[in-house]
Chimera marker file (.cmm) of the C-alpha trace (Angstrom):
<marker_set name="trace">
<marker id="1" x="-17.192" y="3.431" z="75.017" r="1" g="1" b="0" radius="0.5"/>
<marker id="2" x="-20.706" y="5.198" z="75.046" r="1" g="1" b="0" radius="0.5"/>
<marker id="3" x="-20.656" y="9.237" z="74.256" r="1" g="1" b="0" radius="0.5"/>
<marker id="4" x="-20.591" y="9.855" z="77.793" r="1" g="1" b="0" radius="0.5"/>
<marker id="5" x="-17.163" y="8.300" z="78.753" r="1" g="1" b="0" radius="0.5"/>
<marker id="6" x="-14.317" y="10.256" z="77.707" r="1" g="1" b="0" radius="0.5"/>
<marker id="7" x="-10.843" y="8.168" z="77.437" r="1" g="1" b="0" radius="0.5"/>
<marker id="8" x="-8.452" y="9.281" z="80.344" r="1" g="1" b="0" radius="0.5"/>
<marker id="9" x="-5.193" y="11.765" z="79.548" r="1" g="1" b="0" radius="0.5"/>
<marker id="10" x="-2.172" y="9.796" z="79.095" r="1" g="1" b="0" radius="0.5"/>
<marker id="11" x="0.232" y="10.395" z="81.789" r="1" g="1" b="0" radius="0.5"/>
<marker id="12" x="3.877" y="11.491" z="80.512" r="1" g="1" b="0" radius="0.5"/>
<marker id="13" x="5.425" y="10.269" z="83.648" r="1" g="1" b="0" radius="0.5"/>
<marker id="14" x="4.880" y="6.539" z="82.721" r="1" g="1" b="0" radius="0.5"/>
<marker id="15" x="3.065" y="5.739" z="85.715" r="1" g="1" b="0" radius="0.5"/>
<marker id="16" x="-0.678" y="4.773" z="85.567" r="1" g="1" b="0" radius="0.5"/>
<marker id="17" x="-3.253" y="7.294" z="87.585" r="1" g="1" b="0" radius="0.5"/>
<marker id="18" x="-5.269" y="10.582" z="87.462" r="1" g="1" b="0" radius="0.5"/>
<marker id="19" x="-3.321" y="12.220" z="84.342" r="1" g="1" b="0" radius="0.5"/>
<marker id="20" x="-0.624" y="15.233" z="85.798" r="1" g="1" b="0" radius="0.5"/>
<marker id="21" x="0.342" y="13.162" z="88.391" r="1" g="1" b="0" radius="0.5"/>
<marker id="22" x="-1.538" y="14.644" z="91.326" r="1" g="1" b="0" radius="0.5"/>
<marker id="23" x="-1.557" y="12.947" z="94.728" r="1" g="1" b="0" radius="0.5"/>
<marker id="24" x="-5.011" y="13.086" z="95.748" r="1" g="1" b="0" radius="0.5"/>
<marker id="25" x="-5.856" y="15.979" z="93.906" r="1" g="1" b="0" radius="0.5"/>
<marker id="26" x="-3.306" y="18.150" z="95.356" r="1" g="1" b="0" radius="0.5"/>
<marker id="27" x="0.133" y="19.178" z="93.880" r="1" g="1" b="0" radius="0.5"/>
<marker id="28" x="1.699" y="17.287" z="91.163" r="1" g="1" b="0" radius="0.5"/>
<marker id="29" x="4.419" y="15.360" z="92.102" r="1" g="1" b="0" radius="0.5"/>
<marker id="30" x="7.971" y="16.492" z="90.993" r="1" g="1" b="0" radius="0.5"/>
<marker id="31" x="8.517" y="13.411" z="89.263" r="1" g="1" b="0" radius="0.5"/>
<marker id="32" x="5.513" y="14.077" z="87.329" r="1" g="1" b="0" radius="0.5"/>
<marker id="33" x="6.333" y="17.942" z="86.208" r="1" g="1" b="0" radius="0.5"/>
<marker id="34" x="10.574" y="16.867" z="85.564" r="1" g="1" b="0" radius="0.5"/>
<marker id="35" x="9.218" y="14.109" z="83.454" r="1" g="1" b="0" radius="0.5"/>
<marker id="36" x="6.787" y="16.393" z="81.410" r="1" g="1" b="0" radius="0.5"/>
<marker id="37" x="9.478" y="18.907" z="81.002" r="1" g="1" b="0" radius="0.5"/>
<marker id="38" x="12.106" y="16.884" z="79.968" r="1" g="1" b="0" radius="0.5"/>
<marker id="39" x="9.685" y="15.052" z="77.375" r="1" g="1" b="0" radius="0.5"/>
<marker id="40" x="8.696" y="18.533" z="76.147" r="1" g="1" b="0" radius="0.5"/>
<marker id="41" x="12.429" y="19.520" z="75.392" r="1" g="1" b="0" radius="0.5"/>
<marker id="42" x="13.459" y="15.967" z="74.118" r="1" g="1" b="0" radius="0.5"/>
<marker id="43" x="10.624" y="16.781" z="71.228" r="1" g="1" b="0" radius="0.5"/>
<marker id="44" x="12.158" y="20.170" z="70.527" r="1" g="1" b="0" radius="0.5"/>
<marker id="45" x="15.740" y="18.802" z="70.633" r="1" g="1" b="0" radius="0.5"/>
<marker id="46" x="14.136" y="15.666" z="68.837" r="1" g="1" b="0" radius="0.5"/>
<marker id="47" x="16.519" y="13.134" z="71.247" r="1" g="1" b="0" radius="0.5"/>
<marker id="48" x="15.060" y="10.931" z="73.880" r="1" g="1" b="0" radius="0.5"/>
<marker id="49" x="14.090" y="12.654" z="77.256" r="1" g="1" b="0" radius="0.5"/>
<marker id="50" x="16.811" y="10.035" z="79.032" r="1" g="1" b="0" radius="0.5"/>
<marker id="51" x="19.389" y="11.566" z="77.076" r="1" g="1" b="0" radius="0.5"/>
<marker id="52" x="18.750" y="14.918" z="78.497" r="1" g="1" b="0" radius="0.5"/>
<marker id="53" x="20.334" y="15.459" z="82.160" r="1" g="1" b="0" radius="0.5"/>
<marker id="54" x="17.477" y="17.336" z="84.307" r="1" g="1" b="0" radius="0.5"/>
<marker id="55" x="19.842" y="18.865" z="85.829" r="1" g="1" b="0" radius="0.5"/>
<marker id="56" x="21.178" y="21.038" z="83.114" r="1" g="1" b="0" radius="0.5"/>
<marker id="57" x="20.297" y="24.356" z="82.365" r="1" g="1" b="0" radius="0.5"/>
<marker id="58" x="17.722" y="24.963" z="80.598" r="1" g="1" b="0" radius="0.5"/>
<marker id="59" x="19.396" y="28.178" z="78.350" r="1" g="1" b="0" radius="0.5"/>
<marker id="60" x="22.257" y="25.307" z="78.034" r="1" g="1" b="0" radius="0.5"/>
<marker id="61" x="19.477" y="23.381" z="75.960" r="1" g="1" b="0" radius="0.5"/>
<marker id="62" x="18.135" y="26.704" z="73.812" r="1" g="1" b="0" radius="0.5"/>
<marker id="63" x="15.195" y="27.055" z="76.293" r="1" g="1" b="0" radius="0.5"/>
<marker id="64" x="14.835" y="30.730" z="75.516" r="1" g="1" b="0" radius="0.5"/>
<marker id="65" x="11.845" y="33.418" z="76.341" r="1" g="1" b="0" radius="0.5"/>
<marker id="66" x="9.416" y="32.192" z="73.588" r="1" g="1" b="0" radius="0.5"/>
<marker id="67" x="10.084" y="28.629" z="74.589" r="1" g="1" b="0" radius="0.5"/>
<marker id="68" x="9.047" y="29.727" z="78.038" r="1" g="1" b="0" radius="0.5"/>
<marker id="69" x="6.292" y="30.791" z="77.470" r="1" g="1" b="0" radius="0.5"/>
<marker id="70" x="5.153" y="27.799" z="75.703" r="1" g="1" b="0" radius="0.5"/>
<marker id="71" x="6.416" y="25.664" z="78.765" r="1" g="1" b="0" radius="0.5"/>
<marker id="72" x="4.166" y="27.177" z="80.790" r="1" g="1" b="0" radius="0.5"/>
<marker id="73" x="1.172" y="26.971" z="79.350" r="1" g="1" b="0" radius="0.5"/>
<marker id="74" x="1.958" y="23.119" z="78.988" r="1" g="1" b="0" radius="0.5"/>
<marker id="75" x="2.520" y="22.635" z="82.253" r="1" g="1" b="0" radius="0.5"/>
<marker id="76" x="-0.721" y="24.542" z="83.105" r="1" g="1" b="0" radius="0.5"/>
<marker id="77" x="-2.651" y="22.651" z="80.955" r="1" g="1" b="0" radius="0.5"/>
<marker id="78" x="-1.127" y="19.180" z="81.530" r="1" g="1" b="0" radius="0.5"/>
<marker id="79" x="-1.370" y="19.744" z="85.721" r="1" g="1" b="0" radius="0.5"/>
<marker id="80" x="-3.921" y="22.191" z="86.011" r="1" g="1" b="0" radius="0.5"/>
<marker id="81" x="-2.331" y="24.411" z="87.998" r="1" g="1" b="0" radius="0.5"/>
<marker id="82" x="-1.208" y="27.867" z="87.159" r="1" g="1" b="0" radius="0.5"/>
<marker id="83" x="2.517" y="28.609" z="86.065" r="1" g="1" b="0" radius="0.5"/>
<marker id="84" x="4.428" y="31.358" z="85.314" r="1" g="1" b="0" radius="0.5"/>
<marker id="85" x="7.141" y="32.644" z="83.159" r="1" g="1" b="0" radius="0.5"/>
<marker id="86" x="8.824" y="33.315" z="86.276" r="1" g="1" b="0" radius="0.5"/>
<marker id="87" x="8.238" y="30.002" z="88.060" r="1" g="1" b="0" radius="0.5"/>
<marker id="88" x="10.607" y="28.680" z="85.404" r="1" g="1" b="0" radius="0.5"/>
<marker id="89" x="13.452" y="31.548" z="85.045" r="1" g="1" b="0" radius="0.5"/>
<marker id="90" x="13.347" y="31.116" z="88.445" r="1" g="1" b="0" radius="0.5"/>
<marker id="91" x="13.732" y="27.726" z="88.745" r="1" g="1" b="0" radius="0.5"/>
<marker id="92" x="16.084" y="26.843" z="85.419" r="1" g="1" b="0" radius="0.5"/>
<marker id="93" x="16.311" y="23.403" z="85.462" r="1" g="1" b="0" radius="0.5"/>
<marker id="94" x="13.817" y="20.379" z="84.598" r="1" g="1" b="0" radius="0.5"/>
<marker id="95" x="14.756" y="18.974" z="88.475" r="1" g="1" b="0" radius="0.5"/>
<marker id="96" x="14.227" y="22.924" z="90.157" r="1" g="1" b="0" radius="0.5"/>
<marker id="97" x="10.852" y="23.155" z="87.857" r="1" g="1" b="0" radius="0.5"/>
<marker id="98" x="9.419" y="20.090" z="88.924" r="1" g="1" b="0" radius="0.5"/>
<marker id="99" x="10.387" y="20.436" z="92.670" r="1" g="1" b="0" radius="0.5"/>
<marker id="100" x="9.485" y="24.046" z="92.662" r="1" g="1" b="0" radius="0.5"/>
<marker id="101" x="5.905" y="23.420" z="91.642" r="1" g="1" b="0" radius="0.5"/>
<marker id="102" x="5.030" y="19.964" z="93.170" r="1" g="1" b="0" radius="0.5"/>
<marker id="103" x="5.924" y="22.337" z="96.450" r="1" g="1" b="0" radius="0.5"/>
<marker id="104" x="3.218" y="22.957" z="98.861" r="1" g="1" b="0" radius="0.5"/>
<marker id="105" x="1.813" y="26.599" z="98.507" r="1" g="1" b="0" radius="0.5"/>
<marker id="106" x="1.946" y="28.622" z="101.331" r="1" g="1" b="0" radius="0.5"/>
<marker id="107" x="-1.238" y="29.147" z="103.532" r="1" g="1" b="0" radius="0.5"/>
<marker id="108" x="-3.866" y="31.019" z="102.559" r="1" g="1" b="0" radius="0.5"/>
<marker id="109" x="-2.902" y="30.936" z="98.219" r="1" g="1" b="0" radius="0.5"/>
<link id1="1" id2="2" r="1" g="1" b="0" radius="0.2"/>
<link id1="2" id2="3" r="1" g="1" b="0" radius="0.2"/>
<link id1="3" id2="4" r="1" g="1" b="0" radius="0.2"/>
<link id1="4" id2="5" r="1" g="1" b="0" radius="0.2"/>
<link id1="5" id2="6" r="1" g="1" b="0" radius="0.2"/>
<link id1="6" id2="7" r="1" g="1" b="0" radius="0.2"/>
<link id1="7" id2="8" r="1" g="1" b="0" radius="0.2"/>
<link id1="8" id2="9" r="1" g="1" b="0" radius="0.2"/>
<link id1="9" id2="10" r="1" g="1" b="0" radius="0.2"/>
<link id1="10" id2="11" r="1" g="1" b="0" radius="0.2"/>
<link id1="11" id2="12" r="1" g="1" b="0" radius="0.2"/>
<link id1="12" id2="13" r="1" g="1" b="0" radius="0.2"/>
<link id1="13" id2="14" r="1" g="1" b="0" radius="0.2"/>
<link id1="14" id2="15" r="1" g="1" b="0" radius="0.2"/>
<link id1="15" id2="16" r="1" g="1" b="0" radius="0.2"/>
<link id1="16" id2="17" r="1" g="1" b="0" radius="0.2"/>
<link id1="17" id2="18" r="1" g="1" b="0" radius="0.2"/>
<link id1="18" id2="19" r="1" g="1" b="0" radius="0.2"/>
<link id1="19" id2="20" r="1" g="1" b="0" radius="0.2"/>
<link id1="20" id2="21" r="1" g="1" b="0" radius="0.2"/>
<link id1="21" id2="22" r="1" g="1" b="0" radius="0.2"/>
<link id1="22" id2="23" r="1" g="1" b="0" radius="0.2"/>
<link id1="23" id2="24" r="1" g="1" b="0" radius="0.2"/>
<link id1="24" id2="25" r="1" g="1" b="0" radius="0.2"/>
<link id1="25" id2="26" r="1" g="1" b="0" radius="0.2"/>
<link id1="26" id2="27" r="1" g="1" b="0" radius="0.2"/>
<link id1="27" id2="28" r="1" g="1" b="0" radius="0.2"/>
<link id1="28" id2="29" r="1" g="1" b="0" radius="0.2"/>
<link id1="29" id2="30" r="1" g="1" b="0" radius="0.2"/>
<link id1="30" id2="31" r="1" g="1" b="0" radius="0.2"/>
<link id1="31" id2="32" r="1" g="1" b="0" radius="0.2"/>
<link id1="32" id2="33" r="1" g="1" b="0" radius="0.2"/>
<link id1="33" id2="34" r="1" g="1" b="0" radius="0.2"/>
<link id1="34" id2="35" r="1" g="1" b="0" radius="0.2"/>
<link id1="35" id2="36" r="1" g="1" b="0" radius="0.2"/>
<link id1="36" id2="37" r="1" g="1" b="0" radius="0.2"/>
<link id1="37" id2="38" r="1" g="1" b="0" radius="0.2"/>
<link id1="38" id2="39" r="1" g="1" b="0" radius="0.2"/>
<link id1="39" id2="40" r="1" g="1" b="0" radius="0.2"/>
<link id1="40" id2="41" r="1" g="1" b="0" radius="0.2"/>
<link id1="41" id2="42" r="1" g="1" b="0" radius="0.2"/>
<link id1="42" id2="43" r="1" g="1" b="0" radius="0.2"/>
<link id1="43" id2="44" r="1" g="1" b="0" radius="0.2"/>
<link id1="44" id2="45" r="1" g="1" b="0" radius="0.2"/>
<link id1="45" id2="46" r="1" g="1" b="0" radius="0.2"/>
<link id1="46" id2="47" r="1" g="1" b="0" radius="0.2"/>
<link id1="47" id2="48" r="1" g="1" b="0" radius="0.2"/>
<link id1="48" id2="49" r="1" g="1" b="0" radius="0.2"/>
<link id1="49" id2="50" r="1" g="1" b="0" radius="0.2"/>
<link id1="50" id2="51" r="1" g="1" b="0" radius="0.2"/>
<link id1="51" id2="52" r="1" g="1" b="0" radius="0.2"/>
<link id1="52" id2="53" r="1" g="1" b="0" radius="0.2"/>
<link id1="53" id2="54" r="1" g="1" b="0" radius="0.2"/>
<link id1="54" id2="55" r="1" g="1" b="0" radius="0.2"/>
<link id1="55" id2="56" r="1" g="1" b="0" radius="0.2"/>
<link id1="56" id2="57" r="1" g="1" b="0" radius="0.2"/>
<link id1="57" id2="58" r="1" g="1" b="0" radius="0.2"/>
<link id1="58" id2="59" r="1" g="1" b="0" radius="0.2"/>
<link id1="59" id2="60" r="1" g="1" b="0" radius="0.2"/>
<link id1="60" id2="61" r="1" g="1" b="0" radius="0.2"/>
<link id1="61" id2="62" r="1" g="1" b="0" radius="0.2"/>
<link id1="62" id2="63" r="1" g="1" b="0" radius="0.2"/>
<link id1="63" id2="64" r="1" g="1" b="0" radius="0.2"/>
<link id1="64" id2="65" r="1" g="1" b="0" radius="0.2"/>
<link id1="65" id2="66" r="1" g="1" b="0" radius="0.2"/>
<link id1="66" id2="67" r="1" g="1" b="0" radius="0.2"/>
<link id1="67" id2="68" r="1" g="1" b="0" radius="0.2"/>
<link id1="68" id2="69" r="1" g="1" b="0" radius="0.2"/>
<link id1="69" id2="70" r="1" g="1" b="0" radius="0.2"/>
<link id1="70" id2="71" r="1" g="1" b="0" radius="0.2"/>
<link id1="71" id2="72" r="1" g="1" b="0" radius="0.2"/>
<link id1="72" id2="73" r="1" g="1" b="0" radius="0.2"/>
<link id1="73" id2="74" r="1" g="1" b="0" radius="0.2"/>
<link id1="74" id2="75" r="1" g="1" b="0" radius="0.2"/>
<link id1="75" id2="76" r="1" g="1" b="0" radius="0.2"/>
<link id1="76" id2="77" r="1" g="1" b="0" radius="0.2"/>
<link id1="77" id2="78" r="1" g="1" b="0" radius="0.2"/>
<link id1="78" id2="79" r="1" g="1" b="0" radius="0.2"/>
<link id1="79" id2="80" r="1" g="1" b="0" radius="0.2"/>
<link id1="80" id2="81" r="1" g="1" b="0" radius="0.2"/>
<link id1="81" id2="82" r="1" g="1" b="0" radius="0.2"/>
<link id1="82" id2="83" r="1" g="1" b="0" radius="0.2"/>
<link id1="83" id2="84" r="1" g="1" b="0" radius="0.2"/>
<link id1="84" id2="85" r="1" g="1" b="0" radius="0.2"/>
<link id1="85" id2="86" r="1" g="1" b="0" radius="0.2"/>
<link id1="86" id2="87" r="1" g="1" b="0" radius="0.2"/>
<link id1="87" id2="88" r="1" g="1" b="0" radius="0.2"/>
<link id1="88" id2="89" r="1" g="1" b="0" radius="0.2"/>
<link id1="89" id2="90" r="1" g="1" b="0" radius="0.2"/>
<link id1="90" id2="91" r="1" g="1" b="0" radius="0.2"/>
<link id1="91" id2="92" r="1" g="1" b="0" radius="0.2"/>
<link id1="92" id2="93" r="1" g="1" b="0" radius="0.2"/>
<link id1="93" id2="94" r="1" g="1" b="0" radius="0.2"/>
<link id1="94" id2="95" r="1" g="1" b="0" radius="0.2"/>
<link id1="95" id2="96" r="1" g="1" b="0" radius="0.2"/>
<link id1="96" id2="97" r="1" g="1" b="0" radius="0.2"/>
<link id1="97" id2="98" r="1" g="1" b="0" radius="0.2"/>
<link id1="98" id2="99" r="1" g="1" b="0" radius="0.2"/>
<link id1="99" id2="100" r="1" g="1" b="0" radius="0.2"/>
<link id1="100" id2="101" r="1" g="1" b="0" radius="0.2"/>
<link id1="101" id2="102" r="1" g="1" b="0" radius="0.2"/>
<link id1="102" id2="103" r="1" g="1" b="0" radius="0.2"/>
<link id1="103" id2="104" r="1" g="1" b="0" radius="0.2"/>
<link id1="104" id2="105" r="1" g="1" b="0" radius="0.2"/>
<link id1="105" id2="106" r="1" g="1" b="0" radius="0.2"/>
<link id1="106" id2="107" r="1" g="1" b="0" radius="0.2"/>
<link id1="107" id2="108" r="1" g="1" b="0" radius="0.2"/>
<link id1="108" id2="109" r="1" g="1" b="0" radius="0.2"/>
</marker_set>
């Protein structure tokens, strides 16, 4: 690989494609955001992300404020998109995070 090729992010949805799993650029898909949130608390909990249900709660699974905060900035790195603290208190599972921001914004954001 020559110095101006840069290897491609791995995806942590186990599919191949642009890294964050965005559908032409647009939204990542909520596949793509549940998978990255359940891999981020299966390293935390140090199990396998298939042994966490996404649609448990994430205080259930010691998600706390701190933890939040941490999330987000994850997410916003890994998809490129911005999140907030409250995009996940509102939202408080891995399923209702990933469908919440794979959701189209509303016109003119």
């Amino acid at each position: 690989m020559n110095q101006t090729q840069q290897p491609s992010p791995s995806r942590t949805d186990g599919t191949d494609g642009p890294a964050g799993g965005h559908p032409a650029g647009g939204r990542p898909t909520a596949g793509a955001v549940t998978g990255w949130v359940l891999a981020f608390l299966a390293e935390l909990l140090d199990v396998s992300p298939d042994e966490i249900d996404p649609a448990t709660p994430l205080d259930e699974l010691g998600v706390d404020s701190a933890t939040v905060l941490v999330m987000c900035a994850g997410l916003a790195a890994e998809f490129g998109i911005p999140v907030r603290p409250r995009d996940v208190l509102d939202h408080f599972t891995a399923d209702a995070v990933g469908e919440h921001l794979s959701a189209p914004l509303p016109a003119g954001v």
